[in-house]
N, CA and C of each residue as an Amber inpcrd file, in Angstrom:
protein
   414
 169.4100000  -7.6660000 156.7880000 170.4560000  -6.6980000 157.0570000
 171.3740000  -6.6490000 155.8420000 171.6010000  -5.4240000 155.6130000
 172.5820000  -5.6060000 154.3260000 174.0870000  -5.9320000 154.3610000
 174.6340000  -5.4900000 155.0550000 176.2280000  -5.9090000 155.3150000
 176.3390000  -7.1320000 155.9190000 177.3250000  -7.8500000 155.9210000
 177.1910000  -9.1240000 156.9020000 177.8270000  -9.1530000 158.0340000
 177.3070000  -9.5050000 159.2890000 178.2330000  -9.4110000 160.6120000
 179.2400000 -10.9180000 160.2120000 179.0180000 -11.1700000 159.3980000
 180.0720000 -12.7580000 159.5950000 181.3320000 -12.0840000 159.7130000
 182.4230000 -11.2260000 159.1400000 183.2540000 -10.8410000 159.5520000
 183.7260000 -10.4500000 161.2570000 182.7490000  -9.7020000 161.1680000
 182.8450000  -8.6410000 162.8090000 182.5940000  -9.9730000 163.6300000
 181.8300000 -11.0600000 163.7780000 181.3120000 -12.1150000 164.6880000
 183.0270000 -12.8640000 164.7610000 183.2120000 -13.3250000 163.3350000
 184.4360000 -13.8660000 163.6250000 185.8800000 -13.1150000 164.3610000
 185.8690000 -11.5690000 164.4130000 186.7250000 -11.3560000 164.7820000
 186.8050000 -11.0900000 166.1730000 185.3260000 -10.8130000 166.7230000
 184.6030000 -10.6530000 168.0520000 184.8680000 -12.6560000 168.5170000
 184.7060000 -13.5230000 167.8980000 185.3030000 -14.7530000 168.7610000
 186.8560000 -15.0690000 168.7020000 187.5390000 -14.5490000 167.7040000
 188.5600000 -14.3310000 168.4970000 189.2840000 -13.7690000 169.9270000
 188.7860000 -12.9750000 169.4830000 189.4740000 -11.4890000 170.7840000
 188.9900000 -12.3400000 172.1150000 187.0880000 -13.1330000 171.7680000
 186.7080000 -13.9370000 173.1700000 187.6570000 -14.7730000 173.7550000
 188.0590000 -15.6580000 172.6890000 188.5660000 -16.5480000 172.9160000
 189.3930000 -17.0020000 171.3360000 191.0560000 -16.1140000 172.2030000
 192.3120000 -15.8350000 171.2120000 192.6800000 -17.7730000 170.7150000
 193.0080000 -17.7800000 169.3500000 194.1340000 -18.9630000 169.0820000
 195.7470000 -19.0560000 169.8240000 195.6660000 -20.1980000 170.3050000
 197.1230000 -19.7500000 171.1120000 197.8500000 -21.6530000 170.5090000
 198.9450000 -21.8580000 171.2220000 199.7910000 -22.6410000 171.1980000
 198.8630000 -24.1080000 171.4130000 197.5960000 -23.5730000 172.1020000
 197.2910000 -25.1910000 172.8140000 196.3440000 -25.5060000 172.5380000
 195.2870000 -24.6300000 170.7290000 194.9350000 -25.1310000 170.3050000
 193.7270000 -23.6670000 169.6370000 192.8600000 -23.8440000 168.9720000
 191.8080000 -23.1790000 168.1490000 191.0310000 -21.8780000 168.7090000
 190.5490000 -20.7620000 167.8380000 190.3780000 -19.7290000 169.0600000
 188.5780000 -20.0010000 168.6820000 188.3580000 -19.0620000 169.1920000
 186.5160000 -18.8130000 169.0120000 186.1310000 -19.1170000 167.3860000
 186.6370000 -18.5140000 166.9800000 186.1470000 -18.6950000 165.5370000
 186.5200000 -19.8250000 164.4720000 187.5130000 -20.5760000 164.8920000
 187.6550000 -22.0140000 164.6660000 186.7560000 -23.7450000 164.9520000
 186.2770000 -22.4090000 166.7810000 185.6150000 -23.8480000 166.8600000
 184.3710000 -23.2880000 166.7580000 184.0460000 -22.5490000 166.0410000
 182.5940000 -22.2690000 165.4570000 181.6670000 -21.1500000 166.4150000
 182.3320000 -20.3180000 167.0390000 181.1640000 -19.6380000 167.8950000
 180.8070000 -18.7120000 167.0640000 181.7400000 -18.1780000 166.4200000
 181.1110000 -16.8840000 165.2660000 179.8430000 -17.1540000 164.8320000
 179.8330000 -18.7910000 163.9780000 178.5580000 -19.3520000 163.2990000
 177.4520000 -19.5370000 164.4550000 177.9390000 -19.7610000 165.4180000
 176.9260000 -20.0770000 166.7300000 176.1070000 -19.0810000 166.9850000
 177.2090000 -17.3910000 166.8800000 176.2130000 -16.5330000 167.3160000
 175.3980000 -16.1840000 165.8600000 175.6440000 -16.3250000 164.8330000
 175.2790000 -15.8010000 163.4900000 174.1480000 -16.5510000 163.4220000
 173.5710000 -17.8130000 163.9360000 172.4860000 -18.8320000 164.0560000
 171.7180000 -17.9980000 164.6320000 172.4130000 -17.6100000 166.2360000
 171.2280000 -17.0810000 167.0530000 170.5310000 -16.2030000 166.6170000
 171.6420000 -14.9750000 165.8870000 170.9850000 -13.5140000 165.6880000
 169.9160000 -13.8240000 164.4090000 169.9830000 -14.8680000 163.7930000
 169.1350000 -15.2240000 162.5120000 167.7450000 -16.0150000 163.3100000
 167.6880000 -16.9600000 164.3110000 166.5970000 -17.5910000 165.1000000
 166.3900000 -16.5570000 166.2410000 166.1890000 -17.3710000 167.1910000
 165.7580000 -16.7050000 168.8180000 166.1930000 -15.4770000 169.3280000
 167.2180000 -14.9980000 168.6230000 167.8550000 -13.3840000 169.0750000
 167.9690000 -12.7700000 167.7110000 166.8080000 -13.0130000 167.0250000
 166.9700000 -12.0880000 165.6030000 166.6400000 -10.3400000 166.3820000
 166.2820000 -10.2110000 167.4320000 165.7580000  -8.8310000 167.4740000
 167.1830000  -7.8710000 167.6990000 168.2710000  -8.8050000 168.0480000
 169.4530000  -8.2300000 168.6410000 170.1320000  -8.0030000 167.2850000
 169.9090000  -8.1590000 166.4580000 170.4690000  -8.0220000 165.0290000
 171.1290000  -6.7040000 164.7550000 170.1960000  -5.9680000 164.8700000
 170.4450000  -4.2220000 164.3880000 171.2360000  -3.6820000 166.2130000
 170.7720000  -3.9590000 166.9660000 171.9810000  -3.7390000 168.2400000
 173.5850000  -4.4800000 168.0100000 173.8720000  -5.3990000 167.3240000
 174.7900000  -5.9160000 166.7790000 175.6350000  -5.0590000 165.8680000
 175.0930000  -4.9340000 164.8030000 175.0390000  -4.4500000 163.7490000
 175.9390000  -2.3980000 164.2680000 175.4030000  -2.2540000 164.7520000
 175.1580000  -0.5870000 165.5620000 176.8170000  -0.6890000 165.9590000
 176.7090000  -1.8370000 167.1350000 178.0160000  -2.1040000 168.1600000
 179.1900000  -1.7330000 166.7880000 179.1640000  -2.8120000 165.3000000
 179.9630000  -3.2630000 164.3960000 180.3080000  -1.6740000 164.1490000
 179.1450000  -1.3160000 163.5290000 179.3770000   0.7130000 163.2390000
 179.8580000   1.2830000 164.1060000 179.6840000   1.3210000 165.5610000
 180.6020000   2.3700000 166.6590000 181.9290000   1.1520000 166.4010000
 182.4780000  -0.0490000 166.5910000 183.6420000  -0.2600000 166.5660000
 184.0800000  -0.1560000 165.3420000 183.5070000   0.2980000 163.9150000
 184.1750000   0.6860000 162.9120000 184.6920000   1.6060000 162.8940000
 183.6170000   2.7280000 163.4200000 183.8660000   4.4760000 163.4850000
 185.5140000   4.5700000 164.2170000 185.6510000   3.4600000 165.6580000
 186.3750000   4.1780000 166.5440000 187.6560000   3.3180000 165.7160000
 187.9770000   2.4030000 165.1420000 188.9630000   1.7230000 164.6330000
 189.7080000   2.8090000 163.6370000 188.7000000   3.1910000 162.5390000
 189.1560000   4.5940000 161.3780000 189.4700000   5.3160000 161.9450000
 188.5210000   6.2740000 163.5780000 189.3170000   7.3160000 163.9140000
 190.9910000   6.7680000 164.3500000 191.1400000   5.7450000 165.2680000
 192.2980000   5.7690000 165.8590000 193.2310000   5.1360000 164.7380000
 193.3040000   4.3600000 163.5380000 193.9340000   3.3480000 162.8120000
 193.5670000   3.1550000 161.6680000 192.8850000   4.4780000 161.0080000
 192.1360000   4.2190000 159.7320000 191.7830000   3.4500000 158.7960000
 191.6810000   2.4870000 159.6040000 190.5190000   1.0880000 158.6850000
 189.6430000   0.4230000 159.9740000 188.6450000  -0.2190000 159.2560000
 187.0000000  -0.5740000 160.1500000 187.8620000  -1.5760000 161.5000000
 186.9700000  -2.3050000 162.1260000 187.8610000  -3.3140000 163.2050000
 188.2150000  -4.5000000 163.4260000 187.2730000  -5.0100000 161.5260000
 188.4230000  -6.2730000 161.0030000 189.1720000  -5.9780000 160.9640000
 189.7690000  -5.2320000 160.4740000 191.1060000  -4.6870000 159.0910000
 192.2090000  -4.2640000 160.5690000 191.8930000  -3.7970000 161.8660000
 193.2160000  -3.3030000 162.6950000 194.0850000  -4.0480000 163.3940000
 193.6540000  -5.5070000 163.2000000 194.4300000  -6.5500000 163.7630000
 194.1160000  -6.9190000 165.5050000 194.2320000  -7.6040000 166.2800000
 194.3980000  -8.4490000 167.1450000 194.4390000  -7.5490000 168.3090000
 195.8050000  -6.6580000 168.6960000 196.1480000  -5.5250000 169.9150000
 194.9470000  -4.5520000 169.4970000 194.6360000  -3.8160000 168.3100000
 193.8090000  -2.7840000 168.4880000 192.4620000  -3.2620000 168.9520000
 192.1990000  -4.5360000 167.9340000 190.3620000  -4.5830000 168.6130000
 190.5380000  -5.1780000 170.3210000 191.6330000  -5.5920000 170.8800000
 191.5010000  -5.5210000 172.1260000 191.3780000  -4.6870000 173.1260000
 191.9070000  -3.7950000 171.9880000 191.9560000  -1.9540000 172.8990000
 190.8480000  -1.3680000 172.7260000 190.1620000  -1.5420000 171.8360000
 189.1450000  -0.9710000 172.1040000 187.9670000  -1.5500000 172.5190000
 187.6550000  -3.0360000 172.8630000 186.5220000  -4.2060000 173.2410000
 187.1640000  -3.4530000 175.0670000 188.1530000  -3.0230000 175.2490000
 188.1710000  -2.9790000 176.6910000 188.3470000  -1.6620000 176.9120000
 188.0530000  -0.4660000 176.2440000 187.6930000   0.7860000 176.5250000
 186.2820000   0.5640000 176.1460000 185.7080000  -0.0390000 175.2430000
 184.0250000  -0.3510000 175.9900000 183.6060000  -0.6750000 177.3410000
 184.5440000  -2.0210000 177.8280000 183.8580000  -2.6530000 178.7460000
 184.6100000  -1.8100000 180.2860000 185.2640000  -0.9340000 180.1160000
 185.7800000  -0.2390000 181.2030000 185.7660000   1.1500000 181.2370000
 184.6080000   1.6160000 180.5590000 183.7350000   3.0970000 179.9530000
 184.7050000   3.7650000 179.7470000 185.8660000   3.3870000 179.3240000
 186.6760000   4.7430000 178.9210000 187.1140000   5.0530000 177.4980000
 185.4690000   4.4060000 176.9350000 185.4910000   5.0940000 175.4100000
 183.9880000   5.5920000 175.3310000 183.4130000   5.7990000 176.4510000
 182.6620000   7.2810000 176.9640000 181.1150000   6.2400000 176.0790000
 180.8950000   4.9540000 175.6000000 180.3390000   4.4280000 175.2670000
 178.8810000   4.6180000 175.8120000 177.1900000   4.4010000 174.9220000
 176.2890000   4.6630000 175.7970000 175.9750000   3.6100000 176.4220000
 174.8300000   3.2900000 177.2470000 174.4590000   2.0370000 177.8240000
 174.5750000   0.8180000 177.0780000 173.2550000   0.9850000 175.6130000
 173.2050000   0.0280000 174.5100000 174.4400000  -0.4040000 174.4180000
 175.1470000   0.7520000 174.0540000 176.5360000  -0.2450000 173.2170000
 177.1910000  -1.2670000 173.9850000 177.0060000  -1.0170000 175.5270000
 178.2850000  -1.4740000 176.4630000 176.7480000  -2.8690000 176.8660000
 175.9210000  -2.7930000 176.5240000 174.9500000  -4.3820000 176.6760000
 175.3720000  -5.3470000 175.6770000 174.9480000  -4.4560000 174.4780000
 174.9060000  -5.3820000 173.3840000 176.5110000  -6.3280000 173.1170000
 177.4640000  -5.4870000 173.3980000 178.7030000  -6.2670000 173.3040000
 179.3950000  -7.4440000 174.5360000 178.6290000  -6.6020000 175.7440000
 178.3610000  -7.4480000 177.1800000 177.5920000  -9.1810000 176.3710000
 176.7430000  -8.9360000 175.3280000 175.2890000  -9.8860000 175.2490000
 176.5960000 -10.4000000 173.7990000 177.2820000  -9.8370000 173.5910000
 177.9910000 -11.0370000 172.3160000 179.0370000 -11.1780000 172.5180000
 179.2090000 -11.4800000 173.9260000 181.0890000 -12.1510000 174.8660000
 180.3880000 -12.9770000 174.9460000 178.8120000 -13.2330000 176.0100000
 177.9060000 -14.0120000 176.6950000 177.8530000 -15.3270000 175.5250000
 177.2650000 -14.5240000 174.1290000 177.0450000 -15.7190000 173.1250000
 177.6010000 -16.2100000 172.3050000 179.0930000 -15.5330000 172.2620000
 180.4310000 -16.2290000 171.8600000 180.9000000 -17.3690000 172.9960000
 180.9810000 -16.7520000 174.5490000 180.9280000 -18.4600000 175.4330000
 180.3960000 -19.3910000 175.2510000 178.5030000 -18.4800000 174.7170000
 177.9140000 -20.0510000 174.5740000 178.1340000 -20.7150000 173.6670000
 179.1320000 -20.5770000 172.4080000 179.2510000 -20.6690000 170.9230000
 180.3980000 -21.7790000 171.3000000 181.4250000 -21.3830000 172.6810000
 182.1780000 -22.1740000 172.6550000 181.9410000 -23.8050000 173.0480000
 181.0950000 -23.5780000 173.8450000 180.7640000 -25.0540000 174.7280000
 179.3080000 -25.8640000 174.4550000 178.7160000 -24.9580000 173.1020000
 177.5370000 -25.4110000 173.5420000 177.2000000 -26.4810000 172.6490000
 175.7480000 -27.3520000 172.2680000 175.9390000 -28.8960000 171.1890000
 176.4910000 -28.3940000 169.8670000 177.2450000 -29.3560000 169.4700000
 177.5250000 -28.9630000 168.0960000 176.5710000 -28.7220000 166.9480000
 175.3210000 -29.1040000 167.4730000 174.6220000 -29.1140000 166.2460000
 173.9680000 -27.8540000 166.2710000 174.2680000 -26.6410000 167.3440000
 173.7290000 -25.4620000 167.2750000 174.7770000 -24.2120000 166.5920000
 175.5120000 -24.9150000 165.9600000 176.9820000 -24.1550000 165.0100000
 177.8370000 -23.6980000 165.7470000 178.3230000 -24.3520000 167.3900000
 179.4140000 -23.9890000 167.8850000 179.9680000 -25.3550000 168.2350000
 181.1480000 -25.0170000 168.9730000 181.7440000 -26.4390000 169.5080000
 182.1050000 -27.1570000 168.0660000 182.9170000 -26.5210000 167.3760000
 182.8560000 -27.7850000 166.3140000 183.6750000 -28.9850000 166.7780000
 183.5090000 -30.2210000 166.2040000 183.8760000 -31.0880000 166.6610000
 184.4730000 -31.0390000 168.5660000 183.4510000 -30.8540000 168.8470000
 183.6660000 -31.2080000 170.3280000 184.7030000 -29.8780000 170.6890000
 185.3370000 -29.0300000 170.0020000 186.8230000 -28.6060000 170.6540000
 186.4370000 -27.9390000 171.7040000 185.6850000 -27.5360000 172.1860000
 185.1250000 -26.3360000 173.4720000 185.0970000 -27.7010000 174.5760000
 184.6540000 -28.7370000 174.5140000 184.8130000 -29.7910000 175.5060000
 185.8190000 -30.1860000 175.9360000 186.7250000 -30.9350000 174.3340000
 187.7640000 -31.0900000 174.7130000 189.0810000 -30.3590000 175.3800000
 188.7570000 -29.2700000 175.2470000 189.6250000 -28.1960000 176.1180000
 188.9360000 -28.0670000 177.5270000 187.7220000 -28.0210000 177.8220000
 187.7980000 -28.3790000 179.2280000 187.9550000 -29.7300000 179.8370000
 188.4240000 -30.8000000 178.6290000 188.7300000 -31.8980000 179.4460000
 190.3100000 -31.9360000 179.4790000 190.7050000 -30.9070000 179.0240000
 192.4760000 -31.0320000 179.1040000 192.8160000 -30.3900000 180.4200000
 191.6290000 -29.3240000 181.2520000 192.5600000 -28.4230000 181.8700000
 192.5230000 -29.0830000 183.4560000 193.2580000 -28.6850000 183.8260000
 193.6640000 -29.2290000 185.1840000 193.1960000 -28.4360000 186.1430000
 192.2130000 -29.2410000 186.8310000 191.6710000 -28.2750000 187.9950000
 192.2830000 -28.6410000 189.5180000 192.4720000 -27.5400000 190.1320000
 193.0090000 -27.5710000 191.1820000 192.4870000 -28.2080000 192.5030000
 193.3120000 -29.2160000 193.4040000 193.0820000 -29.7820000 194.6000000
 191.9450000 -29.5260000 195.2090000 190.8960000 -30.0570000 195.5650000
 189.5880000 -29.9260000 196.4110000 190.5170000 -29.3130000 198.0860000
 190.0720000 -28.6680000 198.6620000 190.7150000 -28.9580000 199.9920000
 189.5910000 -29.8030000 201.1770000 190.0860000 -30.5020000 201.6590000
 189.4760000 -31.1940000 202.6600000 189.3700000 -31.1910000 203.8220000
């Protein structure tokens, strides 16, 4: 592929999973690289459906904010990852899978072994060992 999704992946694990106060977002603890593994091994076919998604969220970033959907910051690519996923950016099937299929492999990017380029150093664990789950009822 000629352009590189490493940008668009990293900014797509953000938005999954934002940096906040209580610690690293998607693309810190490595899911970007997680999914950039996959689409290169076992989901190389999803490459150019990737790739496509990056071009319709470039197109719609320039029309509304004239630069691609690295470049619009944080609120816009949220505005528009959720006029995909709530058809009210009139999106076709493909588009609204393929971005459905790289939330799916940014989660798995968050939690999954480290040695598959996510989870770096454990942080996707260690954040589910911080959170507090609520009372069983009995």
């Amino acid at each position: 592929m000629e352009k590189s999704l490493r940008p668009f992946l990293e900014s797509i694990a953000d938005r999954v999973f934002p940096p906040d106060e209580l610690g690293p977002g998607g693309c810190d603890i490595g899911a970007a690289e997680y999914v950039r593994r996959r689409l290169a091994g076992p989901r190389s076919a999803d490459r150019l459906a990737v790739a496509a998604l990056q071009d319709h969220l470039d197109a719609s970033a320039r029309e509304h904010w004239g630069a691609p959907f690295c470049d619009v910051g944080a609120p816009h690519q949220e505005r528009l990852i959720e006029a995909i996923l709530a058809d009210d950016a009139q999106a076709d099937v493909e588009t609204v899978a393929t971005l459905r299929l790289l939330i799916d492999m940014t989660v798995e990017g968050l939690f999954a072994d480290p040695g598959h380029g996510g989870n770096r150093n454990e942080a996707g664990w260690r954040l589910l060992a911080g959170m507090a789950y609520p009372p069983r009822a009995r």
